[in-house]
Every structure is written in structure tokens, then in C-alpha cells.
VOTOR-180226 format. One record per residue (C-alpha): x, y, z. Coordinates in steps of 0.02 Angstrom, whole numbers, plus 50000, padded with zeros to 5 digits. Last residue first. Layout:
N
XYZ
...
//
This chain:
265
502835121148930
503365103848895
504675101949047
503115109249162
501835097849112
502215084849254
502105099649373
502475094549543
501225095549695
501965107049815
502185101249997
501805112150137
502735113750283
502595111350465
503125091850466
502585083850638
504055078550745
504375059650749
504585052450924
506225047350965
507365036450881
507825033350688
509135019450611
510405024850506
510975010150356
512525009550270
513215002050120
511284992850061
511324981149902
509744982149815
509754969149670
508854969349499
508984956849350
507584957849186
507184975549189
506174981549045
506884992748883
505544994848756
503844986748689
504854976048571
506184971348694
507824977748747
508494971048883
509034978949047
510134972749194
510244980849367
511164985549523
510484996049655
511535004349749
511685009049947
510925022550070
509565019750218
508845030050323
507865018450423
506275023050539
505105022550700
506415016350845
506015020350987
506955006751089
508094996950974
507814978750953
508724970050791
507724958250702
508324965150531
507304979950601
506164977650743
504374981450754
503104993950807
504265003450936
503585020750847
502535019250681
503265014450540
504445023250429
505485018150290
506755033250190
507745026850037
509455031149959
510265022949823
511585027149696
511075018649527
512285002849440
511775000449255
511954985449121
511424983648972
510704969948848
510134973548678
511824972848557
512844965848715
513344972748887
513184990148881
513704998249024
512815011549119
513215019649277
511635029349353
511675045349465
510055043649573
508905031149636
507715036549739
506695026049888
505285030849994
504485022450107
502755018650225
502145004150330
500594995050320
498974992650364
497444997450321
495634997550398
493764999050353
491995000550408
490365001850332
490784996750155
489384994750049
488624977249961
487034981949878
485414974049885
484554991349956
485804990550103
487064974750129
488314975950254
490394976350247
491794976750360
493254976150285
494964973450319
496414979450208
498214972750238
499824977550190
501214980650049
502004999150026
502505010049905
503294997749780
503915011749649
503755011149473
504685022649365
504235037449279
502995044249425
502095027749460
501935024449646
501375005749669
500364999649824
500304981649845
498824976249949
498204957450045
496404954650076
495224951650226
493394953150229
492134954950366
490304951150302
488634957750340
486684957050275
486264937350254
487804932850355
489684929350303
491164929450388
492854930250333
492724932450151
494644931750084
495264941949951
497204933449928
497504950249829
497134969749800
498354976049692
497924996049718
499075007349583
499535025749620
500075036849472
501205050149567
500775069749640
500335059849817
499775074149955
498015077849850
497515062049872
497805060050040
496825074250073
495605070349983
495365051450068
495345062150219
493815072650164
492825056650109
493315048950267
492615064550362
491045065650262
490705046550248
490795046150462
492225042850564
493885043450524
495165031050641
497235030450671
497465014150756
499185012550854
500635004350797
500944985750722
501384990150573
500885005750508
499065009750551
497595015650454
495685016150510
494065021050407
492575021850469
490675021450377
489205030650475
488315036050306
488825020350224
490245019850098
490445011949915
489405028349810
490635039549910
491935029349821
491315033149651
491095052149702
492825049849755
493355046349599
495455048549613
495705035449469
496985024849583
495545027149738
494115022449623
495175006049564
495345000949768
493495004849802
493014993749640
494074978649711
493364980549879
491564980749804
491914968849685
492344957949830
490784959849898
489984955649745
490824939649728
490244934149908
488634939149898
488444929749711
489034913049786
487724914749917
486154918449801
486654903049698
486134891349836
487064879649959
488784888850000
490124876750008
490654876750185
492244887950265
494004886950278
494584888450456
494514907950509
496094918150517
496084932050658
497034948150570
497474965250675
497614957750842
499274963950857
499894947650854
498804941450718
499614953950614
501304953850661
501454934750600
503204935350555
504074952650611
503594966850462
504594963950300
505924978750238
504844987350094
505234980649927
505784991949781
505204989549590
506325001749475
//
């Protein structure tokens, strides 16, 4: 099932100084130009697919020596890596923490600003989980900050934004409907988190807040198609939601990668 994060407050992002729009710019007068910018976007698009693949040699190929990358959720604080090693050794680490299929829609890829040998660039993300259903992950924003070395376009700095859940469904209801039409009701429960006091829930204000714990349904209808079953209705309908205060402790434990293998040993 496809899941939508809660939305940040309108216009976070140029609030917290994260996004700063330009005006849309000139035709570019020569050929040369119009490649730049479709190269750098390449680039962005090619980091995204290396991440999904898990080639970090790939990626390593994308940064500069002194590259950074920075994450936030929301509009917290700036979390940074400096240097190809360290972001290299993050990115692993990362990695290594998510056991599902992840997907990178990269979208609305802007070119901000544009010299001979830099460029800032803004795009939109959707980050799927696929781990026998699809999961939205998050949505966000990427900013790059790219420069030209040896005629190709590498990333020297980088940052992402957005917030981070996680939703199961559990305990289906099925009814069939009609010959290829059915119907099925799942118990809910999701997790959100953002960093502390970075927005406001459903617009309502509570002081430290940094997460929902949410529970509810979701109710859907299936039809049977040549390729398989595929949703054609779905609606999340929350019963109760629990919102989280206080400054999230750090997790102590390790966290198992499942075996995808192990029902077929």
C-alpha cells in the first residue's frame, strides 16, 4: 500500500531558509549551455539510481574530494558529513540500516544558478520502501551544489530534507465484491518523526513535539488485472493519534537485517 507522510507547514522551506526560488531564467545562447544543464541533472538523477542499486563506487565516481552532505527533517537542525570518505561511510551506513528495495523519484529538477564551472540545483524526492508492498518513505527536497572538474559535472555539496515514517498494515478483512473486484479493510499503525519543535501537526502547536503514533485502517479496493491484483481506491482513516514530547532518546540496539531467503530455505 502507498502511504503519505503528514505535509510539512506551507512554505517551510523558504522559511527555514532551506529553498530561495529564483525568477525563471534566459534561454541559454549556445549549445554548450543546454548540455551543462542536462548533464547536471544526469548527475543528480544518476546519484539517486546509484543509491537504489547500493553502488557506492558509482557514487564515489559523483563526489569531489571535499564533497558534504547535509540531512534534516523538516525544518530542524542541519546534520553535515564532510569529506568523500565520511559521506561515502555514512551513505553505508544508511544502507546497511534499510533491509527494503528503496526507490529515488527525483522531480521538478530545477537549475538554480548556473556559471561556466558551478551550479546549485533544486529538485523534489519521493522515497519508496519496497519490501512486498510499497511504502511512501518520505517526500523532500535535495539541493545541490555542483562544479565542473575534467568536463564533468560532480557533486561538491549536498542536502536532504524530509521527515521520516513508518506505517504497517496488519490483520486484513477481505470481501469480494464482484468476479475481479475485492474489497479489504487493514488495521493501521504508523510511526512519523521529525526533528524536535520543527512543525506543527494538523496545525496544532505543542511544545516538543518530534512525532505521531498513530493507529487507524486503511480501507481499500482491488481489481484484478492481467499483470495481477493493483489497488484502484485507498483511504487512511486515523481512530486515534499520540503525539510525542521531549527529546528523543538515542536507540542502543542493533537492528538485524531480515532474511528475505529465509521462508525458502
Amino acid at each position: 500500500m502507498t502511504v503519505t507522510p503528514e505535509a510539512c507547514t506551507p512554505a517551510w522551506a523558504h522559511n527555514a531558509g532551506v529553498l530561495d526560488l529564483q525568477t525563471i531564467q534566459s534561454v541559454p545562447d549556445n549549445l554548450g549551455a543546454v548540455a551543462d544543464r542536462l548533464l547536471i541533472q544526469e548527475t543528480a538523477a544518476r546519484y539517486a539510481v546509484a543509491y537504489d542499486e547500493r553502488r557506492l563506487d558509482v557514487i564515489e565516481s559523483l563526489l569531489t574530494e571535499s564533497s558534504t552532505f547535509s540531512y534534516r527533517f523538516g525544518e530542524g537542525p542541519v546534520h553535515t558529513q564532510t569529506g568523500r570518505v565520511a559521506v561515502l561511510g555514512w551513505l553505508d551506513d544508511v544502507m546497511k540500516s534499510q533491509p527494503d528495495q528503496r526507490r529515488h523519484l527525483l522531480g521538478n529538477v530545477l537549475v538554480e544558478r548556473i556559471t561556466a564551472d558551478e551550479a546549485l540545483v533544486l529538485s523534489y524526492t519521493a522515497i519508496y520502501g519496497i519490501e512486498g508492498e510499497v511504502n511512501l518513505v518520505t517526500t523532500g527536497v535535495y539541493i545541490f551544489n555542483m562544479v565542473k572538474r575534467e568536463n564533468r559535472w560532480l557533486i561538491e555539496g549536498a542536502v536532504g530534507s524530509g521527515t521520516h515514517s513508518e506505517h504497517r498494515g496488519s490483520m486484513p478483512r477481505f470481501r469480494l465484491v464482484g468476479p475481479d473486484t475485492m474489497r479489504v479493510v487493514w488495521t493501521m499503525n504508523d510511526y512519523v518523526t521529525w526533528e524536535p519543535d520543527s512543525r506543527d501537526y494538523k496545525s496544532v502547536p505543542i511544545a516538543g513535539m518530534y512525532c505521531i503514533r498513530g493507529y487507524g485502517l486503511y480501507e481499500e479496493e482491488y481489481v484484478r488485472t492481467p499483470a495481477g491484483w493493483r489497488i484502484s481506491f485507498s483511504r487512511l482513516v486515523r481512530t486515534r493519534i499520540d503525539p510525542l514530547v521531549g527529546t528523543p532518546a538515542p536507540a542502543p540496539y542493533a537492528y538485524p537485517a531480515p532474511d528475505d531467503a529465509w521462508l525458502d530455505a
